[in-house]
Structure formats: structure tokens, C-alpha cells
C-alpha positions in Angstrom: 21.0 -14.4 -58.0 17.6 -15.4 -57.9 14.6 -14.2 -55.5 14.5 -16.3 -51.8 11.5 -17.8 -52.1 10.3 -16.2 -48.5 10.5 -13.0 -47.1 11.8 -11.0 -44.1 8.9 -11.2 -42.2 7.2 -13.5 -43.6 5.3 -16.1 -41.1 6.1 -19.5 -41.4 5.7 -23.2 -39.7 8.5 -25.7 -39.7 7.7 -29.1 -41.6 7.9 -31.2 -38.1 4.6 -29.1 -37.0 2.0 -30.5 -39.4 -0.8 -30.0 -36.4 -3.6 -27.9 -37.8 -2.4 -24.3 -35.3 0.6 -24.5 -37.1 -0.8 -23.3 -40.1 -1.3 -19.7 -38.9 3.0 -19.7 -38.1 5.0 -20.4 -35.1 7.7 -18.2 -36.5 9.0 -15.2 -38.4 11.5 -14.6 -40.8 13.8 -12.2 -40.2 16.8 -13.0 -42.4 17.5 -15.1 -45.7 21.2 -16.3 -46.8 21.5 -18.3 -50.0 20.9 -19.6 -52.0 23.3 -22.4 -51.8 25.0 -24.3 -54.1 22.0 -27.4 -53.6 20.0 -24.5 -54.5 18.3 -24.1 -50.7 18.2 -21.5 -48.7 18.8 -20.4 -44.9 16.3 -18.6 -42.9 16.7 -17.2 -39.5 13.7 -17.3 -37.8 12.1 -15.8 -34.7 10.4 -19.0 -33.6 8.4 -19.7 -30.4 9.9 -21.4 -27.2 7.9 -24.6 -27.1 7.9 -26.0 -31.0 5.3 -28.4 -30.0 2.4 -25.6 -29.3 1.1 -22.3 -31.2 2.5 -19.2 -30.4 0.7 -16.9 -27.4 1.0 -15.3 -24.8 1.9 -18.3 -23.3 4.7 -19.3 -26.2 6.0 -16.5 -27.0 8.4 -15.9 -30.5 11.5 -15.4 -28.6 14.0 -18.3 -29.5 15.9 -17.1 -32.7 17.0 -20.3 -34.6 18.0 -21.3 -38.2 15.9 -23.3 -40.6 16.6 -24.9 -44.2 14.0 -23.8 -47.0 13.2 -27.6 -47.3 11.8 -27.8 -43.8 10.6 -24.3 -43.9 6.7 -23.9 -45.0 4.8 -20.4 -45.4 2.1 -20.1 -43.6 -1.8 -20.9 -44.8 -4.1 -18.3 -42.8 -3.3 -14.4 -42.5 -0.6 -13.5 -39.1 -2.9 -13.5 -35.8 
């Protein structure tokens, strides 16, 4: 089997949030399942409540969720 291309705690951004915050995360991986026969992968993310604004005090990470590896993107700047 090869290596998931992200790892348990890794922070990432969904594809749908291409706004310039994104980039820092608005999630965290905290499980990988594949890879799948179409060679993707499953990651269950810790993501915040509102997935239209960056993560705060006032969004927190709390909503646990699924995403496919082809809408899943690491993140670009260090974890805040």
C-alpha cells in the first residue's frame, strides 16, 4: 500500500475555500482510509463550524466531517 499523501494532523483547506485565510487551514486531519480503488483517499477532518470564514475563537474546529483527497488541499502558511 502506498503512503496517504496527508497526515494525521496535518492542516488543511477544502478546495471550495479558495479565499486567501484559507490558506493557513480551516481543518485538521485526524484520520486517513484508502486508498481506494480510483486511487483517492478519505480524510476525516476536524473542520470549523462556519466553512465560509477562518477558524477562531469565533469558528472554532469542532464539526468532524469527511473529505475526498481531490477536494482536500494542505495548507500554504505554518498552523496559527
Amino acid at each position: 500500500m502506498s503512503a496517504h499523501p496527508l497526515p494525521a494532523d496535518a492542516r488543511v483547506r477544502h478546495y471550495g475555500q479558495q479565499w486567501p485565510a484559507a490558506r493557513t487551514g480551516t481543518a485538521t486531519v485526524r484520520e486517513v482510509k484508502g486508498p481506494y480503488s480510483d486511487g483517492t483517499w478519505e480524510y476525516r477532518v476536524l473542520a470549523t463550524q462556519d466553512f465560509a470564514r477562518r477558524s477562531g475563537p469565533d469558528n472554532p474546529e469542532t464539526r468532524e466531517t469527511w473529505w475526498n483527497s481531490t477536494a482536500t488541499i494542505a495548507a500554504k502558511e505554518p498552523p496559527r
